[in-house]
C-alpha positions as CSV (number, residue, x, y, z in Angstrom):
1,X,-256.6,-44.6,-64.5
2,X,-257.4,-44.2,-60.7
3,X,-257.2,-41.4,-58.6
4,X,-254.5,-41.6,-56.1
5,X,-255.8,-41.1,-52.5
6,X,-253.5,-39.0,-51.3
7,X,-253.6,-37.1,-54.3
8,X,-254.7,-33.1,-52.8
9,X,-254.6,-31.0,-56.1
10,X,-255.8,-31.7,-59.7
11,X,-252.7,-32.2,-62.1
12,X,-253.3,-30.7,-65.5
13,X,-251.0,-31.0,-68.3
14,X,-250.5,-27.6,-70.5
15,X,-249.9,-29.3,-73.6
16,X,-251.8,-30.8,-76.5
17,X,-248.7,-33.1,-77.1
18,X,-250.3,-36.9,-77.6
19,X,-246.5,-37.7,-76.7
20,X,-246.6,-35.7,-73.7
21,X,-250.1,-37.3,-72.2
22,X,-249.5,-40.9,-72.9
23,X,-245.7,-40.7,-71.4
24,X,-247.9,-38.7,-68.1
25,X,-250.5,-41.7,-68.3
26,X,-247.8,-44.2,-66.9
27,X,-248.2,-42.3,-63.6
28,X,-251.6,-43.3,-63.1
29,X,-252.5,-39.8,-62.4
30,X,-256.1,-38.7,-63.8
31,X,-255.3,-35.2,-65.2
32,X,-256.6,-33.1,-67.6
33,X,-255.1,-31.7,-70.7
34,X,-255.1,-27.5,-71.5
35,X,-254.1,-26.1,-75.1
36,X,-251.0,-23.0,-73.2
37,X,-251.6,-20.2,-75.7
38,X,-247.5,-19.3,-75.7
39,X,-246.0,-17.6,-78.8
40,X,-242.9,-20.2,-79.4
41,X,-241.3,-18.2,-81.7
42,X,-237.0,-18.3,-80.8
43,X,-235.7,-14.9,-79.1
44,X,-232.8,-13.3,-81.2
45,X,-229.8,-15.3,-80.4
46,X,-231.4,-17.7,-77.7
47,X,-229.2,-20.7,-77.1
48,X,-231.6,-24.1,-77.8
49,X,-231.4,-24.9,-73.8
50,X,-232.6,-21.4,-72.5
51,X,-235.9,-21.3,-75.3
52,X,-236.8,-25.0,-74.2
53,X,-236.7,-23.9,-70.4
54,X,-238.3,-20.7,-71.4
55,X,-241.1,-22.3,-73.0
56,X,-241.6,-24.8,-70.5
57,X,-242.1,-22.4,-68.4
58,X,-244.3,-20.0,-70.3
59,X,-246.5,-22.9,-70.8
60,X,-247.1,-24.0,-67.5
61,X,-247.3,-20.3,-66.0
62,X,-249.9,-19.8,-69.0
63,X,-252.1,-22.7,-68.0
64,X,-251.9,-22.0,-63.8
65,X,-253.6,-19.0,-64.8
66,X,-256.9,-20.6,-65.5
67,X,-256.3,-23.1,-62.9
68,X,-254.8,-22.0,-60.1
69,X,-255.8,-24.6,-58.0
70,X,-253.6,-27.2,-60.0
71,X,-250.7,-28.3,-60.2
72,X,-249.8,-27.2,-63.7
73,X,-247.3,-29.3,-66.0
74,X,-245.5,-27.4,-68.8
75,X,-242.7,-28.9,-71.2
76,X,-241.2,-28.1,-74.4
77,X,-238.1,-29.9,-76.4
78,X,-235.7,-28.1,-78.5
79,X,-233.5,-30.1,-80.6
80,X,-230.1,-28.4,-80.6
81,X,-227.4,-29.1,-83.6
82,X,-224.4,-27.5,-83.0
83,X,-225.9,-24.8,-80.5
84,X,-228.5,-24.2,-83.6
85,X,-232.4,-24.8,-82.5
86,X,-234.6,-27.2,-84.6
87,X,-237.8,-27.1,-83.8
88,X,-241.0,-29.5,-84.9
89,X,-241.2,-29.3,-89.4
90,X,-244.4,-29.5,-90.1
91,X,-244.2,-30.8,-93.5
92,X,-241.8,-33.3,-95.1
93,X,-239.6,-31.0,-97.6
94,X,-238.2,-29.3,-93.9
95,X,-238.4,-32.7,-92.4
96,X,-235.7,-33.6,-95.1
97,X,-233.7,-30.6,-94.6
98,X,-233.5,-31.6,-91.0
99,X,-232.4,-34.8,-91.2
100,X,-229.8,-34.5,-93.6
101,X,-228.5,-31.4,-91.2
102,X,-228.4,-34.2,-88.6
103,X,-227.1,-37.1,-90.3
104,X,-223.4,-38.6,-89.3
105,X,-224.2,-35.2,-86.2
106,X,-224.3,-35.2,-82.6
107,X,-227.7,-33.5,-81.9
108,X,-228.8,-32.3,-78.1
109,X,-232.3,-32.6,-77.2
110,X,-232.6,-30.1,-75.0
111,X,-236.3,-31.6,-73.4
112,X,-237.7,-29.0,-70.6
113,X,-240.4,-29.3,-67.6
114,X,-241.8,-26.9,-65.1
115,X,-244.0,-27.6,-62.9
116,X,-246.2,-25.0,-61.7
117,X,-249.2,-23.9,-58.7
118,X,-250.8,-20.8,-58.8
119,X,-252.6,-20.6,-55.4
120,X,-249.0,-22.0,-53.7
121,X,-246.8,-20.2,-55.8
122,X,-245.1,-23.0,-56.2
123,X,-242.6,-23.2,-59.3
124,X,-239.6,-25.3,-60.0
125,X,-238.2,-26.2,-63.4
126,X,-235.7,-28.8,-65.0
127,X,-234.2,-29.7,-68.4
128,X,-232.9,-32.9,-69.3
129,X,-230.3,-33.0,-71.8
130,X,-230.2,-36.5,-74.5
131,X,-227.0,-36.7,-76.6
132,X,-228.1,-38.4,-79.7
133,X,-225.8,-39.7,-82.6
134,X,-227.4,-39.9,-86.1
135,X,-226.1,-42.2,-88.6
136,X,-224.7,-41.1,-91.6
137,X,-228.2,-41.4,-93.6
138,X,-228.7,-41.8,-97.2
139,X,-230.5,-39.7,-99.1
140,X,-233.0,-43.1,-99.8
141,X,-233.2,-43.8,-95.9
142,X,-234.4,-40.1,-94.9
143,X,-237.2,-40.3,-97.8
144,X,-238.5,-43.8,-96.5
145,X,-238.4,-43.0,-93.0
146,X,-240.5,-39.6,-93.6
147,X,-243.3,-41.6,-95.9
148,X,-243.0,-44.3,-93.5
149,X,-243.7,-42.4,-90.2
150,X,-244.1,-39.0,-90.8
151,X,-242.9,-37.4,-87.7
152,X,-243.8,-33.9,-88.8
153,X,-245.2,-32.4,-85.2
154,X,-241.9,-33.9,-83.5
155,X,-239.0,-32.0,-83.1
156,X,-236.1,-32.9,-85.2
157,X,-238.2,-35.1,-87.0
158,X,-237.3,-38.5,-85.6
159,X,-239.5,-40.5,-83.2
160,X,-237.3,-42.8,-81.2
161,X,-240.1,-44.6,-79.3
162,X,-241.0,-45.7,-83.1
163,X,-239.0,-46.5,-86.7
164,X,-236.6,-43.5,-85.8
165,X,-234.8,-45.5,-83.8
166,X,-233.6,-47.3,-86.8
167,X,-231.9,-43.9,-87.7
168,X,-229.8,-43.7,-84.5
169,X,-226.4,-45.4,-83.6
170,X,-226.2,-44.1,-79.7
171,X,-228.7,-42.5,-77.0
172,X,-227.4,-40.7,-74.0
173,X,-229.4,-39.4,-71.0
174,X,-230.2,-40.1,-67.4
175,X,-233.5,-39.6,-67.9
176,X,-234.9,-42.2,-70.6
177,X,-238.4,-40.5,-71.2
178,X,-236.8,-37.0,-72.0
179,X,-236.2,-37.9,-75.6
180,X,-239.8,-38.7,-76.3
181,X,-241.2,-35.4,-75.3
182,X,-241.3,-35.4,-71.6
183,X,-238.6,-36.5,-69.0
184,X,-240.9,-38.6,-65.9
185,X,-237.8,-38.9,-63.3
186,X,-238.1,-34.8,-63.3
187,X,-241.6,-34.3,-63.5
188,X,-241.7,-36.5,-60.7
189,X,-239.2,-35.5,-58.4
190,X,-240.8,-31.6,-59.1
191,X,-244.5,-33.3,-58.3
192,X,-243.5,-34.5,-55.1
193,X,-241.9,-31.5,-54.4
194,X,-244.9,-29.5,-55.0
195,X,-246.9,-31.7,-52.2
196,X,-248.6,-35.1,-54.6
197,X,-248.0,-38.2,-53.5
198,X,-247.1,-40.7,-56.0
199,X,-246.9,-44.3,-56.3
């Protein structure tokens, strides 16, 4: 990675998402990666969208307040069944649960980003939206895809960009990146907004 020359702020990414820094390392951006210390825990009732743009935004205003001078990246996905939030399993036996919620289901990933600079004051925020249709898994398929792949820290536990893709029949969204953790046609749109010049 190089170092843009018109680039005027460090870009820091409040997330420890692996997902999240090698869909930003496309940009050719250096940055530099902050753990936001947000409680994600779901307000009572919140609707999937409004806790992923919530948290997006949480985690980004989190993060600006140790580095103001940044420009501070914050995202969060909320898979949404049915206006119903699933979040990341952890372990395999909710894994499971999850995916046979989901199969033969439409299921909304509701994928958030904010983008946000301290010393500016600069904030905008986004959410892309992916309509995904599960197929109508077997019992057998959901058990070899979770030993095979073990998508554990994703949420909804299906990776697209990997073997879950063999669990899918459709994939809707105008933003292709959205589905794997971080949607790049916002985040860049909000950069330049915020004053960076990319590519």
């Amino acid at each position: 990675m190089h170092r843009s020359p018109a680039l005027q702020r460090p870009v820091v990414l409040g997330s420890t998402s692996r997902y999240r820094r090698e869909l930003l390392q496309r940009l050719n951006l250096r940055f530099q990666v902050a753990a936001p210390a947000v409680d994600e825990t779901p307000q009572p009732g919140e609707a999937p969208r409004a806790l992923a743009l919530r948290l997006a935004l949480a985690k980004a205003r989190a993060v600006a307040q140790q580095h103001p001078e940044a420009l501070v990246i914050g995202a969060d996905q909320v898979a949404d069944l049915a206006g119903a939030p699933l979040g990341k399993p952890g372990q395999h036996q909710r894994a499971v649960q999850q995916l046979r919620q989901m199969r033969g289901q439409a299921v909304a990933f509701q994928t958030a980003v904010a983008v946000v600079c301290a010393a500016t004051g600069f904030e905008q925020w986004d959410l892309a939206c992916v309509q995904v249709q599960f197929r109508a898994l077997s019992d057998a398929e959901i058990e070899r895809y979770l030993r095979a792949e073990q998508p554990y820290d994703c949420a909804g536990s299906a990776k697209s960009e990997g073997l879950g893709i063999a669990l899918l029949d459709a994939i809707h969204s105008d933003d292709p990146t959205a589905l794997m953790g971080l949607p790049l046609i916002r985040t860049c749109r909000m950069l330049r907004a915020a004053g960076l010049t990319l590519p």
